[in-house]
C-alpha positions as CSV (number, residue, x, y, z in Angstrom):
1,X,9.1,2.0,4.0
2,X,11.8,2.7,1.1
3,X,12.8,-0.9,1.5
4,X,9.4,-2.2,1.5
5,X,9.3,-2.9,-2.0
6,X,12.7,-4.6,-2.2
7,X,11.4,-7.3,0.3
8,X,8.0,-7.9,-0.7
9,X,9.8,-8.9,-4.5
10,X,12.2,-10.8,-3.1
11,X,10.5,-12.5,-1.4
12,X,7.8,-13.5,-3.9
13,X,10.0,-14.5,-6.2
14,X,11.3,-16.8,-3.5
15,X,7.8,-18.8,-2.6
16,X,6.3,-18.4,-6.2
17,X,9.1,-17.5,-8.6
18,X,9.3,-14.9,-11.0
19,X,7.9,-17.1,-13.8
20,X,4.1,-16.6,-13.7
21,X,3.6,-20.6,-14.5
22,X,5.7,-21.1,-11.3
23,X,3.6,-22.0,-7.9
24,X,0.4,-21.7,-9.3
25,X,0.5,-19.2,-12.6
26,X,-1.7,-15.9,-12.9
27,X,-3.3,-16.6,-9.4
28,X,0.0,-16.7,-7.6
29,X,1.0,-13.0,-8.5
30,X,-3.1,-11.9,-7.8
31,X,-2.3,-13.2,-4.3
32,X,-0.4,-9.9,-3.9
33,X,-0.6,-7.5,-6.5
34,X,-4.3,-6.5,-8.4
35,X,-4.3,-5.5,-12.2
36,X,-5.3,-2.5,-13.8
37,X,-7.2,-2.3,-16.6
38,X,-4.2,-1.4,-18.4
39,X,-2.4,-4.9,-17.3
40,X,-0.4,-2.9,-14.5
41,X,0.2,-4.7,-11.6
42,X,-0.1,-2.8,-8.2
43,X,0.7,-4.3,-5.0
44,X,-2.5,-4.6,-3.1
45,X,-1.3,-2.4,0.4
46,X,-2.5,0.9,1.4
47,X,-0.3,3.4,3.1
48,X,-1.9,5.1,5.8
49,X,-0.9,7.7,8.2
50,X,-1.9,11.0,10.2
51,X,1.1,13.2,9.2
52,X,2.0,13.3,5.4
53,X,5.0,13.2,5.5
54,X,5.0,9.6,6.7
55,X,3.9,8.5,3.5
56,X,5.8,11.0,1.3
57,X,8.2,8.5,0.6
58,X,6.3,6.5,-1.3
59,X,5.1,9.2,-2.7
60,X,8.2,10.6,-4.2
61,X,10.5,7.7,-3.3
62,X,12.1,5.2,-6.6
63,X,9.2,3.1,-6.3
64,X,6.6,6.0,-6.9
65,X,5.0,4.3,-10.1
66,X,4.2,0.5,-8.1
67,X,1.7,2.1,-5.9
68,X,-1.3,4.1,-7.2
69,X,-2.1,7.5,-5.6
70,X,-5.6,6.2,-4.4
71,X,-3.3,3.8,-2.4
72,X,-1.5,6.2,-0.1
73,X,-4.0,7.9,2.3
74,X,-3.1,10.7,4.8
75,X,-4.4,13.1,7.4
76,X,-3.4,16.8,7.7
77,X,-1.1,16.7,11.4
78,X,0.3,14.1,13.0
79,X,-1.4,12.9,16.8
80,X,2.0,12.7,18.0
81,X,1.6,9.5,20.1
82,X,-1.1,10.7,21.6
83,X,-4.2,8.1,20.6
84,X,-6.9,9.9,21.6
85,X,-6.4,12.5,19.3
86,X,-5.6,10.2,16.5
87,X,-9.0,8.4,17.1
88,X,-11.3,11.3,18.0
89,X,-9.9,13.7,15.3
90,X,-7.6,12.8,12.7
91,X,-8.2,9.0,12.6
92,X,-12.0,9.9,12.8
93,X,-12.2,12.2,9.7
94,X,-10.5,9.5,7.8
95,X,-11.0,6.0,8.8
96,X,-14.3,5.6,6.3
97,X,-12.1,6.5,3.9
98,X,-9.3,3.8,4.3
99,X,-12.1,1.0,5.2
100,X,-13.2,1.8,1.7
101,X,-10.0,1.6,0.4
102,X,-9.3,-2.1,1.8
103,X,-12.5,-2.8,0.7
104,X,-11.1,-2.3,-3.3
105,X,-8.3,-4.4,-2.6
């Protein structure tokens, strides 16, 4: 995950360069980032897993002020490969939640 934001930069500025009036201006950065109504750009992703300390890394990793905190969605124990406790139980008590989420994006 730390390296996620690396390649997804990279490799924007590769198709639509870093020059908004390159590959299509403003709507080629809305493609993959939404702005906040205080011109932030946020990628549009949401991290999403049963154990929290999945997503901790994001969380407290270098890249900690890309991704807002409504972005980063976890459960309380992890369903340890097991996937019918991830969907009856932990998945279950949180999958409205991420649905919504997407939704947003």
């Amino acid at each position: 995950i730390s390296q996620f934001p690396d390649s997804v930069s990279s490799g924007i500025n590769a198709e639509y360069g870093s020059d908004k009036t390159i590959g299509g201006g403003e709507d080629a950065i809305n493609t993959f980032f939404s702005e906040t109504g205080a011109g932030k750009h946020v990628p549009r992703a949401v991290f999403l897993a049963l154990e929290p300390t999945v997503v901790d890394e994001v969380r407290t990793g270098t890249y900690r002020a890309l991704f807002l905190p409504e972005q980063r969605i976890t459960g309380k124990e992890d369903a340890a490969n097991y996937y019918a406790r991830g969907h009856y139980t932990g998945g279950k008590e949180i999958v409205d939640l991420c649905l919504d989420r997407v939704r947003k994006l």
